[in-house]
C-alpha positions as CSV (number, residue, x, y, z in Angstrom):
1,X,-4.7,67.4,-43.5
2,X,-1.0,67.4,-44.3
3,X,-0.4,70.2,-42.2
4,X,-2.2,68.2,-39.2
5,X,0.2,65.6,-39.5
6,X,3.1,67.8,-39.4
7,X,1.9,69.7,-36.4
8,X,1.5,65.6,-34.6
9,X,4.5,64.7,-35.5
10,X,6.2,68.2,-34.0
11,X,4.2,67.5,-30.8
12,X,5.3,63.8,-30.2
13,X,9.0,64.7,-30.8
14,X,8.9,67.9,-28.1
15,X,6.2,66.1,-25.4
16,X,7.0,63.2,-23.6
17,X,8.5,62.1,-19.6
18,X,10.3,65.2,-20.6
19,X,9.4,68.3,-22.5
20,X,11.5,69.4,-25.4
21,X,11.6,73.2,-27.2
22,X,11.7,73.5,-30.8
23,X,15.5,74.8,-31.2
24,X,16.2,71.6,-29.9
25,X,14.3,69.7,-31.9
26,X,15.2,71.1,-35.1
27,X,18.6,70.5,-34.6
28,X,18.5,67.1,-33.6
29,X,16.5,66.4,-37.0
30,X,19.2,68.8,-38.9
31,X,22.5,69.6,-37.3
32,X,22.4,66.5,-35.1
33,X,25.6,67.0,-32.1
34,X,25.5,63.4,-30.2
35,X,27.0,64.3,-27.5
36,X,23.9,66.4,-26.6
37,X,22.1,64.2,-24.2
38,X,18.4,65.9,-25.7
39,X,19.3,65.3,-28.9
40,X,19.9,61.9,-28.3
41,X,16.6,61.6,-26.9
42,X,14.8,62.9,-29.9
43,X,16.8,61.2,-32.5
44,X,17.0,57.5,-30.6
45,X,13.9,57.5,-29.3
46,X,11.3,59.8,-30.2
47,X,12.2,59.5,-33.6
48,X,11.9,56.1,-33.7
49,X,8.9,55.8,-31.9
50,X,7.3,58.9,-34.8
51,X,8.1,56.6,-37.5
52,X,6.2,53.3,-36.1
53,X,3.7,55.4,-34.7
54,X,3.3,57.1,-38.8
55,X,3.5,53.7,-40.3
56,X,1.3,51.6,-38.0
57,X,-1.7,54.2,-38.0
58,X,-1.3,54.7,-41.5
59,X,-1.7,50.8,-42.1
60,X,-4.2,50.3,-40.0
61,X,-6.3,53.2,-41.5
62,X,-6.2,51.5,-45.1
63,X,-7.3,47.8,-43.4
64,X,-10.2,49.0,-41.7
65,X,-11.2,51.2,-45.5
66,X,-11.1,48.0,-47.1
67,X,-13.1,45.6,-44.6
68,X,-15.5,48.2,-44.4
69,X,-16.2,48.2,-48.5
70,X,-15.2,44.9,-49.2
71,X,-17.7,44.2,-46.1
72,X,-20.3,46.6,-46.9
73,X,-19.9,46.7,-43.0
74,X,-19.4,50.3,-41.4
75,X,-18.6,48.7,-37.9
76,X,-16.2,46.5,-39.4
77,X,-12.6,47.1,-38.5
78,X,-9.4,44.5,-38.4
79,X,-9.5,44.5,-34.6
80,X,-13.5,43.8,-33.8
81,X,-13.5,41.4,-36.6
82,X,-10.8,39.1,-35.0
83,X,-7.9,40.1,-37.2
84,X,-5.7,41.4,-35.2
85,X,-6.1,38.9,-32.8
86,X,-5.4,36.2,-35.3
87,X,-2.2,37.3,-36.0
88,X,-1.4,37.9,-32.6
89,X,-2.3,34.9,-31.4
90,X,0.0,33.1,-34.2
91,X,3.0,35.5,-33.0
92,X,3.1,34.3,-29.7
93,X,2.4,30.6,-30.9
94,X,5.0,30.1,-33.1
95,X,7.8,32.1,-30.9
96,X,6.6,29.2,-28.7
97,X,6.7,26.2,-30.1
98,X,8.5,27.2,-33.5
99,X,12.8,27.4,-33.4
100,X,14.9,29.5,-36.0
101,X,15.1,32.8,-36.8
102,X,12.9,35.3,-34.5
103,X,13.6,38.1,-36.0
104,X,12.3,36.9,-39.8
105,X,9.4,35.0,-38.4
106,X,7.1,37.6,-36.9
107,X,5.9,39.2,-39.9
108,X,5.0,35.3,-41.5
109,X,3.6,34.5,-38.2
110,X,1.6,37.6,-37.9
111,X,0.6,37.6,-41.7
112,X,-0.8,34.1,-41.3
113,X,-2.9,34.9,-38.5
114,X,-4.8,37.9,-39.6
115,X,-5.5,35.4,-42.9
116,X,-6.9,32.2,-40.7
117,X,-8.5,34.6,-38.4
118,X,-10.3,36.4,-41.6
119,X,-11.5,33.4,-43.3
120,X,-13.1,32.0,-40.1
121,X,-14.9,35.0,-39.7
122,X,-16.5,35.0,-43.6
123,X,-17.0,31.6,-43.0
124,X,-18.9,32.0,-39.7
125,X,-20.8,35.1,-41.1
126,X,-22.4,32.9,-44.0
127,X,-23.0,33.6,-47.8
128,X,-24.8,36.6,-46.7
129,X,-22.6,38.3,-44.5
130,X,-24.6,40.5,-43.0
131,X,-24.0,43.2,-40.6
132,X,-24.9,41.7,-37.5
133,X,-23.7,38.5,-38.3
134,X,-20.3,39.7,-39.3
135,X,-19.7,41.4,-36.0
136,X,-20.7,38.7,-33.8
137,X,-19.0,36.1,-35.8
138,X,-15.9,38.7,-35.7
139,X,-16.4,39.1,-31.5
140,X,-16.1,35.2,-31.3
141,X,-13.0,34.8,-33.1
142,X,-11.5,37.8,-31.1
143,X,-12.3,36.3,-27.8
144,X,-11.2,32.8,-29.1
145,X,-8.0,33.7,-30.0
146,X,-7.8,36.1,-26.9
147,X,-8.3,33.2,-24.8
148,X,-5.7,30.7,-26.4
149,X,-3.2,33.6,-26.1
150,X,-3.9,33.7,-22.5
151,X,-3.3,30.2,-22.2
152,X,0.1,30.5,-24.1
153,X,1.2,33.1,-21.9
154,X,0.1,31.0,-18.7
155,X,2.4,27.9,-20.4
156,X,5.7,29.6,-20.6
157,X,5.2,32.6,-18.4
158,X,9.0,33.5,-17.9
159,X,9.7,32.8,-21.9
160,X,6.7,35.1,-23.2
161,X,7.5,37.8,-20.4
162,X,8.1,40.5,-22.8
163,X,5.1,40.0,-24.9
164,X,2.5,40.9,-22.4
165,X,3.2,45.0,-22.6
166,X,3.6,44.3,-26.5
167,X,-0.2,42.6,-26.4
168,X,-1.7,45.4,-25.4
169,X,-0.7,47.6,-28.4
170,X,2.8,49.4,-27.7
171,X,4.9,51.2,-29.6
172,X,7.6,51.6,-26.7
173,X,7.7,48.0,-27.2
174,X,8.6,48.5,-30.7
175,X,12.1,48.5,-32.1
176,X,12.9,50.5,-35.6
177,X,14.7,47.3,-36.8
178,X,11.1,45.3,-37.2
179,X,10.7,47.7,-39.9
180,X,13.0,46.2,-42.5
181,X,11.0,42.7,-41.5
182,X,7.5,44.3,-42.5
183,X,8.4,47.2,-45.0
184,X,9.2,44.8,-48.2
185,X,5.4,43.7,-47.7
186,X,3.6,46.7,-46.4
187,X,4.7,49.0,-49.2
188,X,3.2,46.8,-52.4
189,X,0.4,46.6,-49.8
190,X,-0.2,49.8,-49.4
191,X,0.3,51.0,-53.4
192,X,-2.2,48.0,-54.1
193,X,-4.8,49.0,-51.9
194,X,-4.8,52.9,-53.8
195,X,-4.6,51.1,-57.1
196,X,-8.2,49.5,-55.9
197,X,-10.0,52.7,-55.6
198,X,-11.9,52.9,-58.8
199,X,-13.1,49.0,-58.4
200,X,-14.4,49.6,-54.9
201,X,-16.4,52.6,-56.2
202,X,-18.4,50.4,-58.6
203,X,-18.1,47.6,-56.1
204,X,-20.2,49.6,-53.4
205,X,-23.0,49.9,-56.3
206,X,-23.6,46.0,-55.1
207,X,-21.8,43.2,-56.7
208,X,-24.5,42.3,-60.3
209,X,-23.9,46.2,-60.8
210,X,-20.3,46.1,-60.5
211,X,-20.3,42.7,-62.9
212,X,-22.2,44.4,-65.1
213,X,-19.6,47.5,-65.2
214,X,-16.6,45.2,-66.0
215,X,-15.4,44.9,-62.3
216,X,-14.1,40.8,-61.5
217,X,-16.0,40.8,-57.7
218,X,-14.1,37.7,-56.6
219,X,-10.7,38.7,-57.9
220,X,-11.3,42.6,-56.3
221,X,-12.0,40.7,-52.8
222,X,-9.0,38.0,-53.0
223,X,-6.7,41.5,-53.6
224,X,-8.4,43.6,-50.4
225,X,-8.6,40.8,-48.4
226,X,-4.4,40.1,-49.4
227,X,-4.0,43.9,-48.7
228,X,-6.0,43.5,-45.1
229,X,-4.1,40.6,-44.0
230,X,-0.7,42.2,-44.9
231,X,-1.4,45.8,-43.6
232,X,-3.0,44.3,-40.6
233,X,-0.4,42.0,-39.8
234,X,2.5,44.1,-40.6
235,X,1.0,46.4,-37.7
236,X,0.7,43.2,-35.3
237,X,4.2,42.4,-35.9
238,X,5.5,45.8,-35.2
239,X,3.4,47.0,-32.1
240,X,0.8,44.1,-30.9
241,X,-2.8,44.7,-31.5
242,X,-4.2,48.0,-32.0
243,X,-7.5,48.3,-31.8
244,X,-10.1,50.7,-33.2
245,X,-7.7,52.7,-35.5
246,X,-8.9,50.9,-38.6
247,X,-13.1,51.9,-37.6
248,X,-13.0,55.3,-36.6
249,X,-10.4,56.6,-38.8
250,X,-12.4,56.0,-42.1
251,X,-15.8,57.5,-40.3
252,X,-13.3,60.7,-39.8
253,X,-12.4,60.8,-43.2
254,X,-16.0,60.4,-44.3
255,X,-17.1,63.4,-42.7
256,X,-14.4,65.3,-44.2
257,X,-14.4,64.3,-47.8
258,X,-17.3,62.6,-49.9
259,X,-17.1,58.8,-50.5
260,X,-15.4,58.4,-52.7
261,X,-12.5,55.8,-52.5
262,X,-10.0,57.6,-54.8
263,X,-10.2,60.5,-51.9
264,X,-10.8,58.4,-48.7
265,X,-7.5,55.9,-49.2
266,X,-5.1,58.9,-49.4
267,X,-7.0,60.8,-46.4
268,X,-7.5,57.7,-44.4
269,X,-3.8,56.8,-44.6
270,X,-2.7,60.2,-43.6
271,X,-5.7,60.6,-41.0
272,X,-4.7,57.3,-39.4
273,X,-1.0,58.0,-39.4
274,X,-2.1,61.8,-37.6
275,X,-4.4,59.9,-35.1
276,X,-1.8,56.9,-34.1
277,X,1.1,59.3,-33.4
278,X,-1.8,61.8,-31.4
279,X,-2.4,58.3,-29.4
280,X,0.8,57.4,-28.7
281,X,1.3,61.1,-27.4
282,X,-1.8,61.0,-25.1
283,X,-0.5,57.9,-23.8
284,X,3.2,59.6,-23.1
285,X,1.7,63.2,-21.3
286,X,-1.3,62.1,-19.5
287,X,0.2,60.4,-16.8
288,X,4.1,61.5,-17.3
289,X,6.6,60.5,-16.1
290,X,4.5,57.3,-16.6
291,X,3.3,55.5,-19.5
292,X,-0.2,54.1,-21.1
293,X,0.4,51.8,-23.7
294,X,-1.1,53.2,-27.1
295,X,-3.4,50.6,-27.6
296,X,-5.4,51.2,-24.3
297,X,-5.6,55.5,-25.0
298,X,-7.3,53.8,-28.9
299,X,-9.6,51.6,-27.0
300,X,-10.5,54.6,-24.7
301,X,-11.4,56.7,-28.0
302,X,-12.4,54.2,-29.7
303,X,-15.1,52.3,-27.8
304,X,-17.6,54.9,-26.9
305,X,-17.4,56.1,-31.0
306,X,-18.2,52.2,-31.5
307,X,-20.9,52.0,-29.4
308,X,-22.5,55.2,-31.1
309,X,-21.8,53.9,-34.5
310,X,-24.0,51.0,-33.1
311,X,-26.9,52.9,-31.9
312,X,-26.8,55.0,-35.2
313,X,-27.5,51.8,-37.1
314,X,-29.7,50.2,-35.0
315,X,-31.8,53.4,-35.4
């Protein structure tokens, strides 16, 4: 798996607009000369857009593990359940309407929308919160808060200008610097979410079992559902809304390793973190020397493994 993730991240630094061989490469990374106009090129920009690319698909991987066993949900994921949209949606309303400090508010902005956004849901889906429910109380919100973004960006169309490529999920849009606004929150996020691993195995025996075993049900959901809203929102802040990452990702790891959560959080995290920076390369050579924003090369994966996730269960 590790060695998957080294051979993506080789191939996003040497393919792009233009195609790089591994001499040059390797010194950029170790004997960096910047007056070389390639090395530049891999150390100010592909190097950059490697690390968001690792970080975001590594986030989005653990969110979409935890809203599927918190859930008991395996067609849950931050993005089909409104999350991402949520924070979105707050992003581009408070750069709107809120003054001060751009730079420090994203992450706040981005945090509380993915947490309004998941409450609304698991207050739409009922005490039950079944499947079904869950999903189609998760499309609503996504399309809600879809629409009011629309709106915002119809309001102040010159102002919000350079958010529309960042809506649909790009890491070009990206800049390095966000990562000092999200990294303070997504690391404790991150080691919380491993340290949750043992409760979430008792907690997918079904919540009187995992009582019975010792496990505090509401206090293990209040700590996912802190972790979901940070990992997911730190990703929001950094490249927009990625969808589908956070669902097929921890199907991936599932066929690779047993379930077992103590495995599937490590594997997801590096799975996720192989499959983002694999996206955003797709979305670089497929139409070079143009550009597909990462977000619509996920979708493309993504939605025909959705809809056969869907006809799996309904079978």
């Amino acid at each position: 798996m590790c060695l998957l993730l080294v051979l993506a991240c080789w191939l996003h630094l040497a393919y792009g607009a233009k195609s790089l061989d591994g001499q040059v490469i390797w010194q950029a990374l170790f004997n960096y000369d910047n007056s070389n106009s390639e090395q530049i090129l891999v150390r100010e920009m592909r190097l950059n857009r490697l690390l968001v690319s690792l970080i975001v698909g590594a986030a989005l991987a653990l969110a979409g593990v935890l809203v599927q066993a918190v859930s008991r949900n395996p067609l849950a994921d931050p993005g089909i359940l409104g999350i991402n949209s949520g924070a979105a949606f707050f992003v581009v309303a408070g750069l709107l309407f809120i003054s001060g400090s751009r730079s420090l508010s994203v992450p706040l902005l981005a945090f509380s929308g993915a947490l309004f956004a998941a409450l609304l849901v698991a207050a739409l889906s009922g005490r039950q919160q079944s499947s079904g429910r869950m999903i189609l109380a998760g499309a609503a919100v996504a399309a809600l808060f879809s629409a009011m973004t629309a709106v915002l960006l119809l309001v102040d169309q010159q102002g919000l200008e350079k958010l529309r490529n960042w809506l649909t999920g790009s890491v070009s849009a990206s800049d390095i610097n966000k990562l000092d606004w999200v990294m303070p929150y997504l690391v404790p996020a991150m080691l919380g979410a491993m340290l949750l691993a043992k409760s979430l195995n008792t907690h997918h025996l079904g919540d009187m079992a995992a009582s019975g075993l010792g496990v505090k049900v509401a206090r293990l959901k209040l700590f996912a559902l802190l972790a979901i809203v940070v990992l997911s929102g730190s990703a929001v802040a950094l490249v927009g809304p990625i969808g589908f990452i956070g669902l097929v990702v921890p199907h991936m790891a599932r066929f690779l390793i047993r379930n077992d959560f103590r495995w599937l959080l490590p594997y997801s995290l590096i799975l996720g973190a192989a499959v983002m920076v694999s996206a955003d390369l797709m979305g670089r050579i497929l139409v070079r020397p143009y550009e597909i924003n990462t977000g619509i090369v996920t979708a493309l994966i993504g939605a025909p493994v959705f809809i056969a996730l869907v006809i799996w269960r309904v079978r």
